[in-house]
C-alpha positions as CSV (number, residue, x, y, z in Angstrom):
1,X,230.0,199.6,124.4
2,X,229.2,196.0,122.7
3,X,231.4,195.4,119.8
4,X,230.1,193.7,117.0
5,X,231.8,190.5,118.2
6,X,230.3,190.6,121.5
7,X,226.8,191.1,120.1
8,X,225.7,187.3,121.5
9,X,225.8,188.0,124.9
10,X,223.2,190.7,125.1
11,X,221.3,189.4,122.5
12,X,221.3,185.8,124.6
13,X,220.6,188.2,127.5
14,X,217.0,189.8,126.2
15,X,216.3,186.3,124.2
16,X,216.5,184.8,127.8
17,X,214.0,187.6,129.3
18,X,212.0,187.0,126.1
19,X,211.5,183.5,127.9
20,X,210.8,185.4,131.1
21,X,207.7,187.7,129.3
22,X,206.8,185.0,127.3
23,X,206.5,182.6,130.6
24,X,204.8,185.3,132.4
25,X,201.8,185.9,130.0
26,X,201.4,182.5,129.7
27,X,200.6,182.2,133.4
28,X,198.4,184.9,133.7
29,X,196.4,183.0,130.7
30,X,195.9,179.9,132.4
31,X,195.0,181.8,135.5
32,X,192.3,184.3,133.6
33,X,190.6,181.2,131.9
34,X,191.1,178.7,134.7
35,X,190.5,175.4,133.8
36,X,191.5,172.9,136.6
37,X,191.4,170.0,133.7
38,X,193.9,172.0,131.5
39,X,196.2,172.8,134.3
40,X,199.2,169.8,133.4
41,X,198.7,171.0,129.9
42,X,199.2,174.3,130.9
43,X,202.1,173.8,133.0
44,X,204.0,171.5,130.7
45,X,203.5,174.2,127.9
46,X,205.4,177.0,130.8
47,X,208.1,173.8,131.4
48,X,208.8,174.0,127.2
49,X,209.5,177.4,127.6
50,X,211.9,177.1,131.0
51,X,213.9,174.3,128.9
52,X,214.1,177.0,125.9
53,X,215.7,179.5,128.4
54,X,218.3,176.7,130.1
55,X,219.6,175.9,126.6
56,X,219.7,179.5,125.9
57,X,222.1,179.6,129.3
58,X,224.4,176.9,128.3
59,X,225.0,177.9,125.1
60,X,226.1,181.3,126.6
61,X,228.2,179.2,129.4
62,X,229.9,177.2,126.8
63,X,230.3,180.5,124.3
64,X,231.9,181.7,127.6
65,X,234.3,178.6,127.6
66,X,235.4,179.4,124.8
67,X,235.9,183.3,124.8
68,X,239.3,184.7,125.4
69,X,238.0,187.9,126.2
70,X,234.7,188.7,126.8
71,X,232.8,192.0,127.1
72,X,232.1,192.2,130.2
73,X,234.0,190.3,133.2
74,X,233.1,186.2,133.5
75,X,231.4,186.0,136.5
76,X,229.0,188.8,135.6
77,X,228.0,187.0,132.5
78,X,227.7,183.8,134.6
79,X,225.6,185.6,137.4
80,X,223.5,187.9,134.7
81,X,222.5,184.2,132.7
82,X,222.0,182.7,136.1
83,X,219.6,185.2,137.2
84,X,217.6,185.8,134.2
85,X,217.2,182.4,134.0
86,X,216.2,182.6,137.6
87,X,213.4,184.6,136.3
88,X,211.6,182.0,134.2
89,X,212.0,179.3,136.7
90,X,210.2,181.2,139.3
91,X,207.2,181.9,137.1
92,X,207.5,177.9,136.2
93,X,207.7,177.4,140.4
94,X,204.0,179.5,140.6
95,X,202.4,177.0,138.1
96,X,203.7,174.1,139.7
97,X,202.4,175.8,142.6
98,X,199.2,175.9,141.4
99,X,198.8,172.2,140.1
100,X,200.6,170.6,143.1
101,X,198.0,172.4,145.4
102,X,195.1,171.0,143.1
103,X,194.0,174.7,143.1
104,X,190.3,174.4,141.8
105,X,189.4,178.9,141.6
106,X,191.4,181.5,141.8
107,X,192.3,184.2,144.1
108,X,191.3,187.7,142.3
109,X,194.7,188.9,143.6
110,X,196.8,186.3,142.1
111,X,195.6,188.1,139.0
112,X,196.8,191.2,140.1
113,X,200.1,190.2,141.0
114,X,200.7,188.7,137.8
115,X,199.5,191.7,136.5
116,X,202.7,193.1,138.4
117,X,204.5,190.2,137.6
118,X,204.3,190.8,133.2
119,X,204.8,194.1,134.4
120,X,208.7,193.3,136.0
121,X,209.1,190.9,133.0
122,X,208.2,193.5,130.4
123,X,210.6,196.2,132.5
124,X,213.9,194.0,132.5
125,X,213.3,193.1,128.8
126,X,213.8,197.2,128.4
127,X,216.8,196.7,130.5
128,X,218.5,194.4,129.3
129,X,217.6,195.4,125.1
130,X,219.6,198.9,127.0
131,X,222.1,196.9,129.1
132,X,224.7,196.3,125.6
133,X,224.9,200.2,125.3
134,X,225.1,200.9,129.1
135,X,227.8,204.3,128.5
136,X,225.3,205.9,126.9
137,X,221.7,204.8,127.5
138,X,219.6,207.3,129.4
139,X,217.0,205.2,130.4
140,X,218.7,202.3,132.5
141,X,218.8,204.1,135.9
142,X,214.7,205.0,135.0
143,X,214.1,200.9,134.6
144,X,216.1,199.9,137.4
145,X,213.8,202.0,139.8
146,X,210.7,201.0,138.0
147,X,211.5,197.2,138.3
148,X,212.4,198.4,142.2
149,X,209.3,200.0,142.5
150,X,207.5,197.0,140.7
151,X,208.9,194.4,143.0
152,X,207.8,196.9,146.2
153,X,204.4,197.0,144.9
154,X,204.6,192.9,144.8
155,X,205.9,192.8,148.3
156,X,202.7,195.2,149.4
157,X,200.1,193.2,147.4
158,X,201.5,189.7,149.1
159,X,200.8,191.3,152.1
160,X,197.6,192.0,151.8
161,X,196.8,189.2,149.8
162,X,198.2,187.0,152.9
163,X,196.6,189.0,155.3
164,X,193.3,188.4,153.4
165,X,193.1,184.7,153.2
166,X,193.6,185.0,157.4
167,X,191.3,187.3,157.9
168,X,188.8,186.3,155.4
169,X,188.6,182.3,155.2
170,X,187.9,179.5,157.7
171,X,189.0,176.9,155.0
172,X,193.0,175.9,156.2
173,X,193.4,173.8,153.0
174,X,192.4,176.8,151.1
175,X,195.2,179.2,153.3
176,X,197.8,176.8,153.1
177,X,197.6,176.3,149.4
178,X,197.5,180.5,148.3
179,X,200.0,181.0,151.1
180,X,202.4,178.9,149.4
181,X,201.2,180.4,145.9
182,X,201.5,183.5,147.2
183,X,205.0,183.4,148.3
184,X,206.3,182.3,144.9
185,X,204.6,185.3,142.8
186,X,206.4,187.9,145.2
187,X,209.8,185.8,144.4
188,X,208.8,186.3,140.7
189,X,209.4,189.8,141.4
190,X,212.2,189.4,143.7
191,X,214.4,187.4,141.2
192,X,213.5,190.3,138.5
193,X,214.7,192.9,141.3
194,X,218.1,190.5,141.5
195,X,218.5,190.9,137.7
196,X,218.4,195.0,138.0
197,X,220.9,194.6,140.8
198,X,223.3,192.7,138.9
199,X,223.3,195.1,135.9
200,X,223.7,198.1,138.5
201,X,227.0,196.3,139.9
202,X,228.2,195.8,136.5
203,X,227.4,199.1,135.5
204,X,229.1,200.5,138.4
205,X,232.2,198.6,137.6
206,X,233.0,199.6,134.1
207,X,232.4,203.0,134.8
């Protein structure tokens, strides 16, 4: 489907998820060696990568300024870039998360939803490497319902994890702070899930 000309969107598209991955396994670092002195290090290294992806969506926005006829229709470009982007800033929101709430150990199933999380990331890189040839990939539909499976399997783990700190701990400082961290690793997978949407409603459009 992509000509050669319309090659920088979809490569801007996976460079953007790169960020995502790249974001991802960087929080699941700082959260398998946790180091509550390292943890503005740690989050300004996540912030570098963030910036990286926002340049990466404005120099697609202004690219799409300038295009007089692009490969797919504007506002899809404008709401795939948005979203992936999205992506990274969620994982970003998680570390801030963490820092904000002067988290001092962490919650074994924080590591497990990260887990889940790299898991999303990794998922709508395929996607979107496939997205370019959309008319005649065979494994897009497969990775939308993997990333829609991924992002159930968040929404069960939150759950439990929620459920947990409830059930399990008298310490209200301690709830209030996981809930809250919690909450933005399920949106993690929610704003991947929004990315597979997207590419399903364009899909569906130029078919």
């Amino acid at each position: 489907m992509a000509k050669k000309q319309d090659s920088f969107y979809f490569d801007n598209f996976v460079a953007c998820a790169e960020d995502s991955c790249r974001a991802a396994q960087m929080l699941k670092a700082a959260l398998e060696n946790f180091k509550p002195e390292n943890l503005k290090e740690q989050l300004d290294m996540i912030h570098e990568v963030e910036h990286s992806a926002d340049a990466k969506k404005h120099d697609m926005l202004d690219h799409l300024a300038k295009e007089f006829l692009p490969p797919i229709e504007r506002e899809d470009i404008v709401s795939l870039s948005q979203n992936i982007d999205n992506v990274t800033d969620k994982v970003e929101d998680v570390m801030l998360r963490v820092y904000m709430n002067n988290v001092q150990d962490i919650e074994p199933n924080a590591l497990k939803m990260t887990d889940i999380i790299i898991q999303c990331c990794d998922a709508l890189k395929e996607l979107l490497q496939e997205f370019r040839n959309f008319k005649r990939s065979k494994s897009i539909k497969q990775l939308v319902i993997r990333i829609n499976d991924l992002e159930e399997a968040a929404d069960k783990m939150f759950m439990q994890s929620v459920r947990g700190l409830y059930t399990e701990s008298d310490d209200p400082l301690k709830i209030i702070a996981w809930r809250d961290i919690y909450i933005y690793l399920e949106r993690c997978a929610d704003a991947c899930e929004h990315v597979a949407d997207v590419v399903e409603s364009v899909i569906m459009k130029n078919s």
